[in-house]
N, C-alpha and C positions, 0 to 999 in steps of 0.2 A: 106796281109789279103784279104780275097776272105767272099764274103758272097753267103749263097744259101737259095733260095725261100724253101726248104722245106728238108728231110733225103730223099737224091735220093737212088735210088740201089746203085750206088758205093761207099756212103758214110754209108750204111747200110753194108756196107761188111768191109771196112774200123772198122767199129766201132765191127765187130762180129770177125774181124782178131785180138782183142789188148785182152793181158792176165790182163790189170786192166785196172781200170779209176779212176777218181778222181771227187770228190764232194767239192764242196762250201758253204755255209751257211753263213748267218750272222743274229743279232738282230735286231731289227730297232733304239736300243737304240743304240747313237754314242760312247758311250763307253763302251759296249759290245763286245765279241770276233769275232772276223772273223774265223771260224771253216774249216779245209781243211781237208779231209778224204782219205783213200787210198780205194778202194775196189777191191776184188779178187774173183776167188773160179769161177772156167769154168761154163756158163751158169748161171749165175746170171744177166745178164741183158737183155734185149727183148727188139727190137721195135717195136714198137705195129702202128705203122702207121707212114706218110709224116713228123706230128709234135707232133708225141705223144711216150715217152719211160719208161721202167718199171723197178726197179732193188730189188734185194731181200736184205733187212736190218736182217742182221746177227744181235744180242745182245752180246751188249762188255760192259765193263767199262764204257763208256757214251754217251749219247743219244742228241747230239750237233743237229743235223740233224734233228731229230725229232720235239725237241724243237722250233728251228728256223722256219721250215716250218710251225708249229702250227701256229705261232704271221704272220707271214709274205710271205709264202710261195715262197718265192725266192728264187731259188738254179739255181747251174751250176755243167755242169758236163764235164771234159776235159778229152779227150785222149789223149796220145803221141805213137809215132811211135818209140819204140826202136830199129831197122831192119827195112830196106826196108828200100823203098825212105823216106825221112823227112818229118813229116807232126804233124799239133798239130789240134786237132778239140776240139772246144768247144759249147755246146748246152746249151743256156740260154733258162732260161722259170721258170713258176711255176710247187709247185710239192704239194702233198698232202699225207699223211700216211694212206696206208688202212692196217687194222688190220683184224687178226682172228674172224669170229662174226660179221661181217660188210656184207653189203649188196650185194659187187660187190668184195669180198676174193676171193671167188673161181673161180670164173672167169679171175679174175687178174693171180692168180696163177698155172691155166691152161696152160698160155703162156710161162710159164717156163718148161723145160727138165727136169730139174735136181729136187730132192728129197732129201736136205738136212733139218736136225732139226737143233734146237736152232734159227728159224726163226722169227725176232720179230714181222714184219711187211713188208709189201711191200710199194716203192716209186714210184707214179705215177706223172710223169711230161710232163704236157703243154708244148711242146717246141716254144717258139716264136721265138728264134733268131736262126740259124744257122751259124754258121764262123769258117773258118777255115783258119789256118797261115803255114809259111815255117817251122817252127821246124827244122834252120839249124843247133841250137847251143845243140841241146837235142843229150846224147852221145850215141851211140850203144851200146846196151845191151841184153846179151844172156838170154834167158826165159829157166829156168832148171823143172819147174813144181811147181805147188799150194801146197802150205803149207792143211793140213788137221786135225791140231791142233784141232782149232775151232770147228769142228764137231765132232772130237774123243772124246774131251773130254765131249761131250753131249750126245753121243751114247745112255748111258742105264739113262738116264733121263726124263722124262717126262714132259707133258707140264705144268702144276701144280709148279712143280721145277721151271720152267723156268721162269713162270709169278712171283715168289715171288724173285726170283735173281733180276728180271729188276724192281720189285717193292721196292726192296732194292737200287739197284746199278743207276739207274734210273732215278728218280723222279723228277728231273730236271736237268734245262743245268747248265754250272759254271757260268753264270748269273743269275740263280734265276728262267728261263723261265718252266716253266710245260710239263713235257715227258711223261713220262710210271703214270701209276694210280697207287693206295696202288691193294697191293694182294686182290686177291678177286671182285674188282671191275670190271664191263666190261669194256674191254679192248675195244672195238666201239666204245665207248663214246668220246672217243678222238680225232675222223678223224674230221678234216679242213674242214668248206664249200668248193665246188667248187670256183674259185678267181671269181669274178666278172668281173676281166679282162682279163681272159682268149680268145684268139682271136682262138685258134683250137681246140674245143673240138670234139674230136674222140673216 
């Protein structure tokens, strides 16, 4: 296990070479679920500075992530190295959900390439910890190309459609925690103060 003061360039390129990563979550309540997410789809995640990273929140089935970082804002976020040398990186820190209608959307969403819908929300995470491990026992694994289910099937929808889907499918975590709002409602109202312990903000 190696730790580093900050995302250098080689750990930025490292992180811009991997076709997923993975998210973490949890409640504060101890017997609430520990939430593990896969995410994909090329150009969905940015970093935006030394300790600061960004990634675009597609709307699915349920809003784990969401929920969690609302009450507590703690998240992690790991790569692995399926090719190439072995390597596992994980970035701890806080994150916050900034939504459509909020103050600092479009700016966030600047930083991204790509132009996909069915967008629910973007993740902005504080990174405080940097580290990274051997990943000898992670198995090789050939990348054949991103699924684009997700977005096909949103194509000819609208954003109207899509706010009452997550205001249906939504509205909280499987703990009971508060996600998406009813239709209708600003979708802003929702973002997380800043954490008050935040040690990099960029």
């Amino acid at each position: 296990m190696q730790l580093h003061p900050e995302i250098s360039d080689s750990i930025r390129d490292f992180i811009a070479a991997q076709h997923m990563f993975f998210v973490a979550t949890a409640p504060l309540d101890a017997g609430g679920h520990v939430n593990l997410s896969p995410k994909g789809l090329a150009g969905s995640l940015a970093v935006l500075g030394a300790h600061r990273v960004a990634y675009l929140d597609y709307g699915g089935s349920g809003a784990e992530t969401i929920a969690h970082i609302r009450e507590n804002g703690r998240i992690t976020l790991m790569f692995a190295a399926f090719d190439g040398p072995p390597n596992i990186l994980r970035l701890y820190g806080t994150g916050r959900p900034v939504f459509a209608g909020d103050a600092d959307f479009d700016e966030l969403r600047a930083a991204f390439p790509v132009v996909h819908n069915r967008l629910r929300a973007i993740i902005d995470v504080n990174v405080e910890r940097v580290q990274d491990s051997c990943g000898y026992a992670v198995p090789h694994m050939s990348f054949e190309g991103h699924r684009d289910r997700l977005t096909a099937t949103w194509a000819d929808k609208d954003g109207a459609a899509a706010q009452r889907y997550w205001a249906k499918k939504n509205p909280e975590s499987i703990d009971g925690l508060p996600a998406m709002p009813p239709a209708g409602e600003p979708i802003g109202r929702l973002v997380r103060p800043p954490s008050a312990g935040a040690t990099h903000p960029e």
